[in-house]
C-alpha positions as CSV (number, residue, x, y, z in Angstrom):
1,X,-18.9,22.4,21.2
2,X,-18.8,18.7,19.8
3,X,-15.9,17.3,19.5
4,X,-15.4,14.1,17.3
5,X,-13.3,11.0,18.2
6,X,-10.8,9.8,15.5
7,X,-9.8,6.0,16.3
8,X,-6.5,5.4,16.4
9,X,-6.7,3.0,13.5
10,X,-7.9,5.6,11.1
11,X,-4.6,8.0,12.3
12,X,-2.8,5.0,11.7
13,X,-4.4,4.2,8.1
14,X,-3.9,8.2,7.8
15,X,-0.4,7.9,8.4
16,X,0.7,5.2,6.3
17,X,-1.2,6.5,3.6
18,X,0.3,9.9,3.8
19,X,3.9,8.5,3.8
20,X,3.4,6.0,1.2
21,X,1.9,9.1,-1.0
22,X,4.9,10.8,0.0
23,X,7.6,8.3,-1.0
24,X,5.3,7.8,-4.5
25,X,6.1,11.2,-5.3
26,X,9.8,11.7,-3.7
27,X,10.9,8.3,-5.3
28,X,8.7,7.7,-8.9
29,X,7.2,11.3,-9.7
30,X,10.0,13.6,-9.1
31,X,12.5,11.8,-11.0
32,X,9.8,10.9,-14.0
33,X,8.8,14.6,-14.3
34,X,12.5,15.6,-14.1
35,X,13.7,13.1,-16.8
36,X,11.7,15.0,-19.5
37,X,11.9,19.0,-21.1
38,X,9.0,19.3,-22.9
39,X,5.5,19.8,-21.3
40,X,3.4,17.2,-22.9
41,X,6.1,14.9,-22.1
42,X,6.0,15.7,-18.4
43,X,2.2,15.6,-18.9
44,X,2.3,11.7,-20.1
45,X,4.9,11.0,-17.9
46,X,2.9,11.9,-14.6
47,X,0.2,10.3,-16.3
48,X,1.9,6.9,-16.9
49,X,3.2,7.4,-12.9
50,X,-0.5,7.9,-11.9
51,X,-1.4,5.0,-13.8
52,X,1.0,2.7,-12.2
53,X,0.0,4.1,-8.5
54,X,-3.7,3.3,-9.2
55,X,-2.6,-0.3,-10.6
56,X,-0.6,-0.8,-7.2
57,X,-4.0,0.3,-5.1
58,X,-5.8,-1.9,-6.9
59,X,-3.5,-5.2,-6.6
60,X,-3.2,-3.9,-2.7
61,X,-6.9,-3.8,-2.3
62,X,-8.0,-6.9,-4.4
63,X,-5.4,-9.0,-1.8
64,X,-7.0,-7.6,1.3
65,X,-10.3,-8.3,0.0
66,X,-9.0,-12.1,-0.8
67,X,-7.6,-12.0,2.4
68,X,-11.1,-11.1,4.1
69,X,-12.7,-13.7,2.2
70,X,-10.7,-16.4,3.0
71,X,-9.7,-15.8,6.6
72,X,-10.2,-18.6,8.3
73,X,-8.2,-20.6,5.6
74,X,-5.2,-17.6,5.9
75,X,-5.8,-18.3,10.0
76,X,-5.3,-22.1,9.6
77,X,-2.3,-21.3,7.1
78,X,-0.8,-18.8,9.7
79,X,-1.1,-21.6,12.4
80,X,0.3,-24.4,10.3
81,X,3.5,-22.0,9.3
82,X,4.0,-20.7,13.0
83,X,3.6,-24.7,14.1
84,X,6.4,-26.0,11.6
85,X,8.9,-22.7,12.7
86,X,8.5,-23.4,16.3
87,X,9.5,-27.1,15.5
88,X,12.3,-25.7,14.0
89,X,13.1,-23.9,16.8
90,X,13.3,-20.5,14.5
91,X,10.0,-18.8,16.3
């Protein structure tokens, strides 16, 4: 029998996905669906809530694809910061 390796990274990924799905529905879609009688207002109402959680995906994965792109100037800026706190004495 094969057995396949999952990396840790992808549990990790897996994880935080699956909580962050979780407190999307605990926090916005449970209260937005309760707030409303009607069906076609629960209906737009999940709607608008799904349509907010795609918007936050996308602004998440635009930054990390910024990020990606401009590494080596994030990596000098991360230097720079860490330099100027431990002349500070804060880090």
């Amino acid at each position: 029998m094969l057995t396949a390796k999952i990396g840790s990274e992808f549990l990790l990924f897996g994880g935080a996905a699956l909580l962050s799905l979780l407190a999307f529905t605990v926090l916005i879609l449970v209260p937005a669906l309760s707030s409303y009688g009607r069906g076609w207002e629960k209906l737009t109402a999940a709607f608008l809530s799904f349509f907010v959680l795609a918007a936050l995906v996308a602004i998440g994965v635009a930054a990390g694809i910024v990020i990606v792109y401009n590494w080596s100037d994030v990596d000098k800026f991360l230097k720079d910061v860490g330099e100027l706190f431990g002349a500070w004495g804060i880090g």
